[in-house]
N, C-alpha and C positions, 0 to 999 in steps of 0.2 A: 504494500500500500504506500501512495505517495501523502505523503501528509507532512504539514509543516504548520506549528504551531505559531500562531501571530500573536497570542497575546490580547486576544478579540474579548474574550472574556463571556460570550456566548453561551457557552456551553456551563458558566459559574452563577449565571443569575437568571435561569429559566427556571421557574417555579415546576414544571410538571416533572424536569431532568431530577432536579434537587429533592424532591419527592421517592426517586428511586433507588437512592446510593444506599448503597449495603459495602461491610467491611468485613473482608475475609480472615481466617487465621493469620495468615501471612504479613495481612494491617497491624492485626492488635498485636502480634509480637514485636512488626519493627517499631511501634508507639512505646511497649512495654521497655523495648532496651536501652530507646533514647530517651526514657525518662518522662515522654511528655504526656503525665497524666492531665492536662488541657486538653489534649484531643482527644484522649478516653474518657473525661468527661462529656463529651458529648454524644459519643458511640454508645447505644443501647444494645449491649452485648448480651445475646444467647445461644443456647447449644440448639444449633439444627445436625441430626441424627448423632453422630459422635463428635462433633468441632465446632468449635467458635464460630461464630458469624456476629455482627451487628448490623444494627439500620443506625445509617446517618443522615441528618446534623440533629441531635437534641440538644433543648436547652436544659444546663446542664444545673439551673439554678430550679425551675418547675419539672427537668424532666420530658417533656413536653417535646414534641417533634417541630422542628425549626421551622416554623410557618413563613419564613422570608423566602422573596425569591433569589436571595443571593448568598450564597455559600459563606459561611462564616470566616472562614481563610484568606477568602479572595479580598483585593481591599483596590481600587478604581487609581490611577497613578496617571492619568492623563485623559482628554478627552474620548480616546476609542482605545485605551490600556486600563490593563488588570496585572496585577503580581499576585502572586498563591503566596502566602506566606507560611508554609507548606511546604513547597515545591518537593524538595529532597524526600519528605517523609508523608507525600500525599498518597493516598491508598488507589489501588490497584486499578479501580474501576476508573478512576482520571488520568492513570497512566495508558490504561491500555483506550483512551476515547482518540478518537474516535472506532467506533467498531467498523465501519464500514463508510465510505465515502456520501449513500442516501446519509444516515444519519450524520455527518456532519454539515450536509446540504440543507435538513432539516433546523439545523438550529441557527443556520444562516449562518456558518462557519466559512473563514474565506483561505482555511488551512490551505487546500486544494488549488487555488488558485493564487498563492503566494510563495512560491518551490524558488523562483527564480530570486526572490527580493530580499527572504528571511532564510536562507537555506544555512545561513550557517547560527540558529535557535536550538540545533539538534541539541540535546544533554551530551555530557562525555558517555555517559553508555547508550548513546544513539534513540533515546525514547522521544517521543510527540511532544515534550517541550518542559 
């Protein structure tokens, strides 16, 4: 897949997107080892069949599932810019976005169509941004 993350920030403040994020094993340990119990307070952690899994963003003060449309991480850095503040220890499901090129045509993502301008965004281990 060609993809290139711009920093659109699209895909951090859609209310129905933000709605579906779930955190795997793999989440809550790397949270666990760098200590930041702030992102596990927000992660509503249970066992589905034998493993970890959570739904995320709650609030981490009522518990409550993050009614905003915008990712509690992501913070607005410019007129059409977003920073994850995150980025290194953000869970899986926004590493591995887009799944497919409709979905990120759906969120009016302009990854796809910015290869030439932003191509060097890639992370040092080569991920979507």
């Amino acid at each position: 897949m060609h993809f290139n993350c711009t920093n659109c920030g699209k895909c951090c403040v859609d209310s129905l997107y933000m709605g579906t994020l779930s955190a795997c094993e793999e989440d809550l340990a790397r949270w666990e080892d760098a200590g930041r119990w702030d992102i596990l307070d927000t992660a509503y952690i249970f066992y589905w069949d034998d493993h970890r899994t959570a739904d995320l963003w709650m609030d981490p003060k009522t518990g409550d599932e993050n009614i905003s449309d915008t990712c509690p991480w992501v913070k607005k850095i410019g007129k059409d810019l977003w920073h994850c503040s995150i980025h290194e220890l953000r869970p899986n499901v926004c590493r591995d976005y887009p799944v497919d090129k409709e979905q990120a045509e759906g969120f009016g993502c302009p990854g796809y169509r910015a290869l030439s301008v932003r191509s060097s965004s890639l992370g040092p281990d080569g991920d979507h941004g």
